[in-house]
Backbone as a printed PyTorch tensor [residue, N CA C, xyz], in Angstrom:
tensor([[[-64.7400,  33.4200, -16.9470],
         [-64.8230,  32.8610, -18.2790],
         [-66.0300,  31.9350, -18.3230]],

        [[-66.5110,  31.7700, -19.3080],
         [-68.0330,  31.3860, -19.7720],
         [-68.1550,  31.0200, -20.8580]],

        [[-68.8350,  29.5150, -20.8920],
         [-69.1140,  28.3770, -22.4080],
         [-70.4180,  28.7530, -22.5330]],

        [[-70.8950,  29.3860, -23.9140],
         [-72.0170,  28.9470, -24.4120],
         [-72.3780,  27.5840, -25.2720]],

        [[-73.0920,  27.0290, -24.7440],
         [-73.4540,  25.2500, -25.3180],
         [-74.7940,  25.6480, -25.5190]],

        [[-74.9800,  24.4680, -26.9740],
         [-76.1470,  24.9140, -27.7640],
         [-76.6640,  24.1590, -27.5500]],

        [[-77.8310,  23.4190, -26.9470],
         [-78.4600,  22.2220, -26.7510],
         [-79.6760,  21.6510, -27.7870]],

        [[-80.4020,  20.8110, -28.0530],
         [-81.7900,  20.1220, -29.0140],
         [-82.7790,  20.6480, -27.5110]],

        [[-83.4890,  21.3630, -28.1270],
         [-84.7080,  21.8990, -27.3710],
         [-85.7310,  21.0060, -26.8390]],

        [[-86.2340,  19.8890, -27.4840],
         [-86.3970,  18.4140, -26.9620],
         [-86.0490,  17.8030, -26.1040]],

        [[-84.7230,  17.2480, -26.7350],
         [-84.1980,  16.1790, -26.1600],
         [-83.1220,  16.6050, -25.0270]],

        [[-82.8070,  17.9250, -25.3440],
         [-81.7970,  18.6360, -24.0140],
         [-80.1130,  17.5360, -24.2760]],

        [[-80.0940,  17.3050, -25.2720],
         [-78.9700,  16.9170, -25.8070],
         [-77.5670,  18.2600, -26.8230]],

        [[-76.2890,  17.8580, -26.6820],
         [-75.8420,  18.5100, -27.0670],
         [-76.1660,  18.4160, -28.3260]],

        [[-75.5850,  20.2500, -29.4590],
         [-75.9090,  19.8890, -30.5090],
         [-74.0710,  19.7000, -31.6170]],

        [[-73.4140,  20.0570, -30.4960],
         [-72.1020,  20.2720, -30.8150],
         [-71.4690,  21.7480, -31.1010]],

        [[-72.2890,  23.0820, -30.8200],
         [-71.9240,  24.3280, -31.0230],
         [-71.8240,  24.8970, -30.1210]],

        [[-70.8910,  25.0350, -29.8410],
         [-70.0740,  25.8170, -28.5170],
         [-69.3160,  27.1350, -28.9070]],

        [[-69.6250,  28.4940, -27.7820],
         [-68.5500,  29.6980, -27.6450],
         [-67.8180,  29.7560, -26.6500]],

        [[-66.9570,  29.8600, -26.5440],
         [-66.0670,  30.1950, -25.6170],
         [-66.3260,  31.8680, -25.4030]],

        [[-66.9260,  32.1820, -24.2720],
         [-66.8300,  33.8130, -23.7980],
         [-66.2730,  34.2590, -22.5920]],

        [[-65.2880,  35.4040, -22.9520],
         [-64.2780,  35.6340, -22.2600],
         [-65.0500,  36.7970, -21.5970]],

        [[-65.7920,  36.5090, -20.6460],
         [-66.4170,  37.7900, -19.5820],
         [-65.9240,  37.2060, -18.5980]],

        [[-66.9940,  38.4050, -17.2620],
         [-66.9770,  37.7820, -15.7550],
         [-68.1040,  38.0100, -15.3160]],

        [[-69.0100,  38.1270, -15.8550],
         [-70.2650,  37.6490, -14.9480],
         [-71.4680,  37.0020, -15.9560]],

        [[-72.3230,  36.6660, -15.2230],
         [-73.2600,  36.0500, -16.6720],
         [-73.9130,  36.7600, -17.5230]],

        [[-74.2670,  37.9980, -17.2780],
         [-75.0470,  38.7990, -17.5070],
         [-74.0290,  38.9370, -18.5170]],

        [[-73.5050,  39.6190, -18.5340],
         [-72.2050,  39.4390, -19.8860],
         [-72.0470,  38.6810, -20.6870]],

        [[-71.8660,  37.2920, -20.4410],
         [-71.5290,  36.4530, -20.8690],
         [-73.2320,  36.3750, -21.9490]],

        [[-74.1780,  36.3870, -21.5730],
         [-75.6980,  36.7050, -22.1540],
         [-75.5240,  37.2290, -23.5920]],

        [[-75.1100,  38.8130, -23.1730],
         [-75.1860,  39.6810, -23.7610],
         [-73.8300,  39.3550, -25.0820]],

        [[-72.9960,  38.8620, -24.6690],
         [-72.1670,  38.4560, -25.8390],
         [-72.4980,  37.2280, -26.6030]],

        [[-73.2770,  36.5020, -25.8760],
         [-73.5170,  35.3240, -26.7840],
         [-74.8510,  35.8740, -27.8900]],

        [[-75.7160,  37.0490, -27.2370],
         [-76.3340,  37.6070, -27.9070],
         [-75.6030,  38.1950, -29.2330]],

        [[-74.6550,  38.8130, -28.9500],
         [-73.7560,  39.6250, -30.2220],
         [-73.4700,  38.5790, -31.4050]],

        [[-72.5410,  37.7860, -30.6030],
         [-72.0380,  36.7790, -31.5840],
         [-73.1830,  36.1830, -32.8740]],

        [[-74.6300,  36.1160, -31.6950],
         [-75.5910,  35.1030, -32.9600],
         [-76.1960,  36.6180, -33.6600]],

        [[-75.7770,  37.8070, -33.7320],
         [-76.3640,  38.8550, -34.3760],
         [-78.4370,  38.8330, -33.8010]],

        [[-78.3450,  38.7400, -32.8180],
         [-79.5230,  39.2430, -32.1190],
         [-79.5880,  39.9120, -30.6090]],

        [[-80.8030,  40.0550, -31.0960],
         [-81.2210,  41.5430, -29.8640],
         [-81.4850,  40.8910, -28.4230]],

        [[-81.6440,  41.7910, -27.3760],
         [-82.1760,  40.7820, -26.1250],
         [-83.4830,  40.4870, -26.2150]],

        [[-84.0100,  41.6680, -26.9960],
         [-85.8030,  41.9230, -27.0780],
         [-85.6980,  40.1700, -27.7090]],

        [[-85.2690,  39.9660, -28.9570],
         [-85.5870,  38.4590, -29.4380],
         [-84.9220,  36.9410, -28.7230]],

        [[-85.0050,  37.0570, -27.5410],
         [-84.5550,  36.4900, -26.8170],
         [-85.5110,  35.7410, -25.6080]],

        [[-85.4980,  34.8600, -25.3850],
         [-86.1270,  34.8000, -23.8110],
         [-85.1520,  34.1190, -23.0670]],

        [[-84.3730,  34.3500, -21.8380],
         [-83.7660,  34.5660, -20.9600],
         [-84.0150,  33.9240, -19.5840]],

        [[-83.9690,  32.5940, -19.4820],
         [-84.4260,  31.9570, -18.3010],
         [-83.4870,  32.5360, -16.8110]],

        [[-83.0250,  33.2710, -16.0610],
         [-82.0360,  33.3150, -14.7850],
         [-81.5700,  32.6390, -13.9940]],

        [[-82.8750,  31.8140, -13.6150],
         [-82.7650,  30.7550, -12.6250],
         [-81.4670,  29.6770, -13.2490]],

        [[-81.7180,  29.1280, -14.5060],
         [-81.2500,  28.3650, -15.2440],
         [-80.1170,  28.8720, -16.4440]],

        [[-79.9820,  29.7520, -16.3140],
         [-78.9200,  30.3010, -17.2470],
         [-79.3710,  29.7650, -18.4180]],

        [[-80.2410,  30.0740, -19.1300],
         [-80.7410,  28.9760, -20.7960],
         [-81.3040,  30.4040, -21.4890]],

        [[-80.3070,  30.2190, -22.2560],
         [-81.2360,  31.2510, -23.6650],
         [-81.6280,  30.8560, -24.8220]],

        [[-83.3010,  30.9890, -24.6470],
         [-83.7230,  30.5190, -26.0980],
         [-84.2380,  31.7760, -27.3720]],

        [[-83.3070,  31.1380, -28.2830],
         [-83.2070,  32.3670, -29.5640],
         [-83.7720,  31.7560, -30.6160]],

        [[-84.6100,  32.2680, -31.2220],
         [-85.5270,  31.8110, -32.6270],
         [-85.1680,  29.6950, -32.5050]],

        [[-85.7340,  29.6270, -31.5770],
         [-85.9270,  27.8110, -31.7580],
         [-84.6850,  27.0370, -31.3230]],

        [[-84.0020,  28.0130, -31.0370],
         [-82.3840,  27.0880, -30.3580],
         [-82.2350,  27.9420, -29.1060]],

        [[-81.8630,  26.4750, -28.3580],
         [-81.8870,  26.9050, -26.8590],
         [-80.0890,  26.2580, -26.4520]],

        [[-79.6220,  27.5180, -25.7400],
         [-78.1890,  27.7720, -25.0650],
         [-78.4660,  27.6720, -23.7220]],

        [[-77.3170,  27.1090, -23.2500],
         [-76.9610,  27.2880, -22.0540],
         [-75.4470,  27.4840, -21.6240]],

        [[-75.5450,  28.4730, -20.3590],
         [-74.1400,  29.4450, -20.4000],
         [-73.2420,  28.6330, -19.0000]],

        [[-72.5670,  27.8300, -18.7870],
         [-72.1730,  27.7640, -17.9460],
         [-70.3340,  28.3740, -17.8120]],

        [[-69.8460,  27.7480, -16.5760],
         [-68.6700,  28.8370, -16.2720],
         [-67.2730,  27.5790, -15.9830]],

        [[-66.7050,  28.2480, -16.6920],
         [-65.6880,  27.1010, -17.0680],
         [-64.0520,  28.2030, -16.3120]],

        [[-63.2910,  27.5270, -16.1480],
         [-61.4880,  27.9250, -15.6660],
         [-61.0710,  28.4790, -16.6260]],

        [[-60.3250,  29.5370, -15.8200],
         [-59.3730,  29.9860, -17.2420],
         [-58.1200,  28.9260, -17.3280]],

        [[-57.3700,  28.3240, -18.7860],
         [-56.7010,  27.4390, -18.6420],
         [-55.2020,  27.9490, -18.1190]],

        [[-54.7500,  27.0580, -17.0030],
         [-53.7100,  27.0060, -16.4770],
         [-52.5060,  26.6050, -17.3900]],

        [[-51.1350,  27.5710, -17.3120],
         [-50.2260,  26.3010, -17.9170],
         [-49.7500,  25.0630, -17.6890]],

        [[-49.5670,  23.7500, -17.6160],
         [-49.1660,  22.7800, -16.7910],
         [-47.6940,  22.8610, -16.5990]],

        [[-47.4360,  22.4090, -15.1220],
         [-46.2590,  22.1650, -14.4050],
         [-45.2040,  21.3430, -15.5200]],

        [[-43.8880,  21.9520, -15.4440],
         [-43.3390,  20.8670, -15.7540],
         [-42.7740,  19.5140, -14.5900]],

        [[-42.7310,  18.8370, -15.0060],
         [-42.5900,  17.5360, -13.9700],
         [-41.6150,  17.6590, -13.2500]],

        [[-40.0880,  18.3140, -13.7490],
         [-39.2500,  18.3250, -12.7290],
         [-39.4860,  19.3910, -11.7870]],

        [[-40.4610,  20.1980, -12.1730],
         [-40.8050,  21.5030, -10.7140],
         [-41.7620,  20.8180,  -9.9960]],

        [[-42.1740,  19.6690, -10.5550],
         [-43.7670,  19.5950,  -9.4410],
         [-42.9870,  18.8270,  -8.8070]],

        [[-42.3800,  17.6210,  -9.1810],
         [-41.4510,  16.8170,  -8.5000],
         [-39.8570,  16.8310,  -7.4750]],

        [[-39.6750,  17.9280,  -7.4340],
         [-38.4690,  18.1940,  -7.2360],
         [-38.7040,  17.8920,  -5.9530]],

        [[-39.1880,  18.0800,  -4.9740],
         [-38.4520,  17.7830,  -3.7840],
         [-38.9110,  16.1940,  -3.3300]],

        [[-39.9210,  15.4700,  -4.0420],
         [-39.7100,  14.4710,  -4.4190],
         [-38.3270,  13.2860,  -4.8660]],

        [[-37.4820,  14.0940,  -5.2200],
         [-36.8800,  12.8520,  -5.9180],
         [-35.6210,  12.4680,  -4.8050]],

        [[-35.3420,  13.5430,  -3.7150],
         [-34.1020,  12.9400,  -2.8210],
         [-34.3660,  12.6060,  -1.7600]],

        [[-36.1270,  12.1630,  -1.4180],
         [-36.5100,  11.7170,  -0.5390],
         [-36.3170,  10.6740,  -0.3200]],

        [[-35.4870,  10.1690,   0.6080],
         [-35.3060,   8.5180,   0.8310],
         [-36.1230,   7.7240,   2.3010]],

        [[-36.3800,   6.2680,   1.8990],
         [-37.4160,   5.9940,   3.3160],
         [-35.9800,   4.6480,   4.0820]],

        [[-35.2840,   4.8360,   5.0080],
         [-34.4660,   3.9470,   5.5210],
         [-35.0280,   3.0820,   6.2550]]])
């Protein structure tokens, strides 16, 4: 799984536009963030080293985020916790 973050080409600050892309490799993850903004790879330039795609004046970057876990409920994480006694 893979965040596209839209950064200020300048200042390398966020711009607040984020995708969530559900691939597994980057190259994928590229190519869908390509879809989503309705452009081609040809209109693209494609840094590798850096995972950064810059598209008509806005520059992305793809990094790789967890798929989300459900959280524990407390009495399973805790359970053998609670009849532990220290004499």
């Amino acid at each position: 799984m893979f965040k596209a973050i839209e950064v200020d080409a300048a200042s390398r600050q966020r711009t607040g536009r984020e995708h969530a892309l559900d691939v597994q490799t980057r190259q994928e993850a590229i190519d869908e963030l390509l879809r989503r903004l309705g452009m081609a790879s040809s209109e693209a330039r494609v840094d590798p080293t850096r995972t950064v795609v810059e598209t008509a004046g806005h520059l992305w970057t793809i990094v790789a985020t967890r798929a989300a876990t459900p959280p524990e409920a407390s009495g399973v994480r805790r359970a053998g916790a609670k009849h532990k006694r220290v004499r």
